[in-house]
N, C-alpha and C positions, 0 to 999 in steps of 0.2 A: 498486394501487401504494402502499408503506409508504416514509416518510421514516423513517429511525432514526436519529435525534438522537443518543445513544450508542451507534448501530453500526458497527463497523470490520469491512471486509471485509478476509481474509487471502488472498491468492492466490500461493501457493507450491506447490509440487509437488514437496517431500521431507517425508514425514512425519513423520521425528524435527522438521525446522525447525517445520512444521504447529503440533505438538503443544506447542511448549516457547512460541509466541507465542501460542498463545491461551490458555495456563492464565495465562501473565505477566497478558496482556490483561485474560481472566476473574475474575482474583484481584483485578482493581484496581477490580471491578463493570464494566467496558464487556461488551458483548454482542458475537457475534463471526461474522460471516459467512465461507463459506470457500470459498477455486477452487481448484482444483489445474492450469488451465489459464487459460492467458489468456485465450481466447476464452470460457469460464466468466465468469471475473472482469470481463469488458466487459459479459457478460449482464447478469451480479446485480449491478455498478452502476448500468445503466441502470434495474432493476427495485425497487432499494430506494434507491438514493439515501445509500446511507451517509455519514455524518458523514467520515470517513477510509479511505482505502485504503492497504495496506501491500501492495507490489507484487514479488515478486521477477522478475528481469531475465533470467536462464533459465529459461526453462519450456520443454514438448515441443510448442507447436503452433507459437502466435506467442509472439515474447519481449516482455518486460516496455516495452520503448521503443515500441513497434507497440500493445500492448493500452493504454498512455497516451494515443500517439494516437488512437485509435477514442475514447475516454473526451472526450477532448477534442473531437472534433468534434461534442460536443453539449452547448449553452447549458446546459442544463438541471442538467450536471454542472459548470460551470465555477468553483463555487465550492468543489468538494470537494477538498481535500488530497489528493495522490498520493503517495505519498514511496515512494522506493527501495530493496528489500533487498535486499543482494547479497553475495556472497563476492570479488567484482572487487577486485583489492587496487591494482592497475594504476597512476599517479595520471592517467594519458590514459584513461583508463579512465572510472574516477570522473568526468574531468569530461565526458566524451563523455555519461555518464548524466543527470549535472547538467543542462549545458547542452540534452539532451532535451526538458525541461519539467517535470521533476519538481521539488515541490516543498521535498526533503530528502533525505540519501543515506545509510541507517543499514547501516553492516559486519557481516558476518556474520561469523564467532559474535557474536552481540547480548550485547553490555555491557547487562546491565541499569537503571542508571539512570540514563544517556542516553539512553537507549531509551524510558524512561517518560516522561522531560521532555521529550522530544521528539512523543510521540504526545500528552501531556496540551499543550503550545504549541499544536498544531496542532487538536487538537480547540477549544480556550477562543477563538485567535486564528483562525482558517484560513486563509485562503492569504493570503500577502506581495503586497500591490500595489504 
């Protein structure tokens, strides 16, 4: 079992989105884990422990609120940032995800830097107590 201090797991399941957050990611030196299923992305949390996950909210098994849960119901994770990607433009939406447990809610198509100030808060501080 590896803690990766700068590793961000990606769990998304469109591969244009895949591809465009981890070169962002890559470019800025973090390292980059990657699910294309939720039930993936609860594995390789529990298995590496990443500093950050970036979680999108549809996925094809279980969705992004369900694989938070699983993530949460173990101590061991409770200190790693979860934060939200999603295309949900909704604002009942949005906060249906917020109030989930996640701990940030980034719009898809990704504003870039936002996007970066928001993953470099979250890795420097991690989760809001």
């Amino acid at each position: 079992m590896t803690t990766l201090t700068d590793t961000i797991l990606i769990v998304e399941d469109n591969a244009k989105n895949m591809k465009l957050v981890r070169d962002i990611l890559r470019h800025k030196g973090w390292q980059t884990l990657e699910a294309v299923t939720g039930e993936e992305g609860v594995r390789l949390a529990l298995e590496h422990k990443p500093a950050l996950v970036l979680m999108d909210i549809q996925l094809p098994d279980i969705d992004g609120i369900t694989a938070l849960r699983r993530i949460r119901e173990h101590a061991a994770l409770d200190a790693m940032p979860v934060l939200a990607v999603s295309a949900s433009v909704m604002p009942d939406e949005q906060q249906q995800i917020v109030s989930s447990g996640f701990d940030a809610y980034l719009t898809k198509p990704i504003s870039l830097k936002p996007f970066i100030a928001t993953v470099e808060r979250f890795l420097k501080d991690g989760r809001a107590r």
